[in-house]
C-alpha positions in Angstrom: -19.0 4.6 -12.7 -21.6 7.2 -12.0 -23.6 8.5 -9.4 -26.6 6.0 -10.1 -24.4 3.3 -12.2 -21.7 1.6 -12.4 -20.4 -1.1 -15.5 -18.4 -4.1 -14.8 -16.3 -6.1 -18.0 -14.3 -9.0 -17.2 -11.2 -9.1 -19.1 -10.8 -12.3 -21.8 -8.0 -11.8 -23.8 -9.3 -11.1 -27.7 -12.3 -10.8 -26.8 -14.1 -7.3 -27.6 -17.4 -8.2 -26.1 -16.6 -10.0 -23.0 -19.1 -10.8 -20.4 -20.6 -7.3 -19.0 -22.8 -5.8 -16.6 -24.6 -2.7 -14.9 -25.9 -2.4 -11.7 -26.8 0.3 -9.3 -24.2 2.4 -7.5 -25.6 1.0 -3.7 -24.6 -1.5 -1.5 -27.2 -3.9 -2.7 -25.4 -3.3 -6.4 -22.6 -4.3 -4.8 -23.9 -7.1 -3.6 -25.0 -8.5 -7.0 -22.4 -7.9 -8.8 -20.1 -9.9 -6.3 -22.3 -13.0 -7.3 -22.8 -12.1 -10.6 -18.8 -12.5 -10.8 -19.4 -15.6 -8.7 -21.2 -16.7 -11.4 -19.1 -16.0 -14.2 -15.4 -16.9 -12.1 -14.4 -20.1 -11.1 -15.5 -21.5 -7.3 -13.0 -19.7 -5.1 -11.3 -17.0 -7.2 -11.3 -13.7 -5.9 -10.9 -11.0 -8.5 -9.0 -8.0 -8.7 -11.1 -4.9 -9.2 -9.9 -2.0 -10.9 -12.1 1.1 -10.9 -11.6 4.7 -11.9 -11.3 7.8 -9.5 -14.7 9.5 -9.9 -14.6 11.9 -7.1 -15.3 10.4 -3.8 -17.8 7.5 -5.5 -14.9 5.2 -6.4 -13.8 5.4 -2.7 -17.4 4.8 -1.1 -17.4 1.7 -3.8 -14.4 0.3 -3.0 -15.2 0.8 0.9 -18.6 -1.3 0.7 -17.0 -4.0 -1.6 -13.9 -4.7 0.8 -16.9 -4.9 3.9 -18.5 -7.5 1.8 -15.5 -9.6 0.6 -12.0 -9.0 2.2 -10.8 -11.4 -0.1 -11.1 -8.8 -2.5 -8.4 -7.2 -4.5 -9.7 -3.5 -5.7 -7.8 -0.7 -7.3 -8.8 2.6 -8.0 -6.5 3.8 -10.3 -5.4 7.2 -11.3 -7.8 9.2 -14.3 -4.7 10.5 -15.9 -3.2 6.7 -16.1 -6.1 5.6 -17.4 -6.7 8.0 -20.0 -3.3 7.5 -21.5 -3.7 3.7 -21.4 -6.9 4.2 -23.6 -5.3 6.6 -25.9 -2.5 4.0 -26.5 -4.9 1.4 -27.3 -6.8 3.3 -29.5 -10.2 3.9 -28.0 -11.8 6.8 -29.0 -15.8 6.6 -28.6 -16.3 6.3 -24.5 -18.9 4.5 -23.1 -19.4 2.9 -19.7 -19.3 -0.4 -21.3 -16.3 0.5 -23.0 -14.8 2.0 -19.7 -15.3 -0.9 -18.0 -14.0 -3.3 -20.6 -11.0 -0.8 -21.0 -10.4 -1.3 -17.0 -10.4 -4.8 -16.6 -7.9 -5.0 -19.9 -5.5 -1.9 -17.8 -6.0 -3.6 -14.9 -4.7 -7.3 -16.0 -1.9 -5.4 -17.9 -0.4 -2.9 -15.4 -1.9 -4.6 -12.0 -2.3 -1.3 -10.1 -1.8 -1.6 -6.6 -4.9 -2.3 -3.9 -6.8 0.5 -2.5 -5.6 1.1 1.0 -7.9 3.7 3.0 -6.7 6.2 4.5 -7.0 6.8 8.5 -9.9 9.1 9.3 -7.4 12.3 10.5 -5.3 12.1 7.1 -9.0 12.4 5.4 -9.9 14.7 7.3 -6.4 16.6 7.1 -7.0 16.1 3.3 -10.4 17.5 2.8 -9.6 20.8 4.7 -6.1 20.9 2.8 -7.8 20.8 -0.4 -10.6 23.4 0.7 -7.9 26.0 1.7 -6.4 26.1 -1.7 -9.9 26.1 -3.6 -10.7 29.1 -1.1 -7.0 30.9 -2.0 -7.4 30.3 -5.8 -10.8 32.0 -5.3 -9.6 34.8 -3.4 -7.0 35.6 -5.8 -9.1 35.4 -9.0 -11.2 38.2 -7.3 -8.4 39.7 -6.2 -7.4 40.2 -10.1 -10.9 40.8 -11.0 -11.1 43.8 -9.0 -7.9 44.9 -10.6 -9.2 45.0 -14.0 -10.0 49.5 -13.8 -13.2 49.8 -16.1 -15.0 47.7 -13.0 -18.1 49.1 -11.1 -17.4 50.3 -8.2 -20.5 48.4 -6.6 -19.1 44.8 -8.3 -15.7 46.2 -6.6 -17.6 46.4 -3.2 -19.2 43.1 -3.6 -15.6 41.3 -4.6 -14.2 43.2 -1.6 -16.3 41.3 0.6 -16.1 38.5 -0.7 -12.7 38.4 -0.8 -12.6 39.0 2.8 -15.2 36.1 3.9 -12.9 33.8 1.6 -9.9 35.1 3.9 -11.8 34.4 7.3 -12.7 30.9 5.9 -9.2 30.0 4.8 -8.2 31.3 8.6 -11.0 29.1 10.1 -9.8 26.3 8.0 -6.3 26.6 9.0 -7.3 26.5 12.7 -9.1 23.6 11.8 -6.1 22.1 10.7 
């Protein structure tokens, strides 16, 4: 899955090329692909979908899938699994293609479990958690930065202040919180 894209495999035991697709990363991609597996699944099966975490694009995916079909069974399983999984089966080259035949053969095999979203606080919660410690990290890298003695004293000034308008968004943040 990418920004634009996103490649679906169905998995068929043996098979290396099994049917495949691409469609665009939108609601009306969606959309077809849903009856493109229609198409290609018998009347009244409802798959199980296993995608990759890309950022927040697997969630948005998986949110406009489960509004079109709540019959629907979709995963979004962890990058780290995932990547093991391929390394075990020996697939080197990566592709979207591949990707996507490589999911539906991890997903048949380790049935992840369904994508349940989370309640809009615990995003929310979430989102700020995760921006307070990419604001700390920053802080401290130029905090050791400005440590390092053969330093201008005008790049010292400049990491001084940002350094402090990191601080006063990691306390806005936390009141946020």
């Amino acid at each position: 899955m990418s920004k634009a894209t996103f490649d679906i495999a169905l998995y068929e035991e043996g098979s290396r090329k099994p049917p495949h697709d691409k469609f665009p990363r939108s609601r009306k991609g969606c959309r077809d692909c849903l009856g493109w597996l229609q198409k290609h699944l018998p009347p009244g099966h409802h798959p199980s979908l296993v995608m990759e975490a890309t950022g927040g694009y697997g969630k948005e995916m998986a949110l406009w899938l489960l509004a079109m079909d709540h019959a629907l069974k979709v995963a979004i399983a962890q990058p780290v699994k995932v990547h093991h999984f391929a390394q075990t089966c020996g697939l080197a080259n990566k592709t979207d293609l591949q990707d996507a035949i490589m999911l539906a053969r991890f997903g048949e095999l380790h049935k992840p479990p369904p994508f349940q979203p989370m309640s809009e606080t615990y995003e929310k919660l979430r989102a700020l958690t995760r921006e307070r410690a990419a604001m700390v990290k920053a802080a401290i890298r130029l905090g050791n930065r400005n440590e390092i003695p053969s330093q201008s004293r005008e790049a010292q000034k400049i990491r001084e202040r940002m350094i402090a308008n990191h601080e006063k968004a990691v306390a806005d943040l936390e009141k946020a919180m």
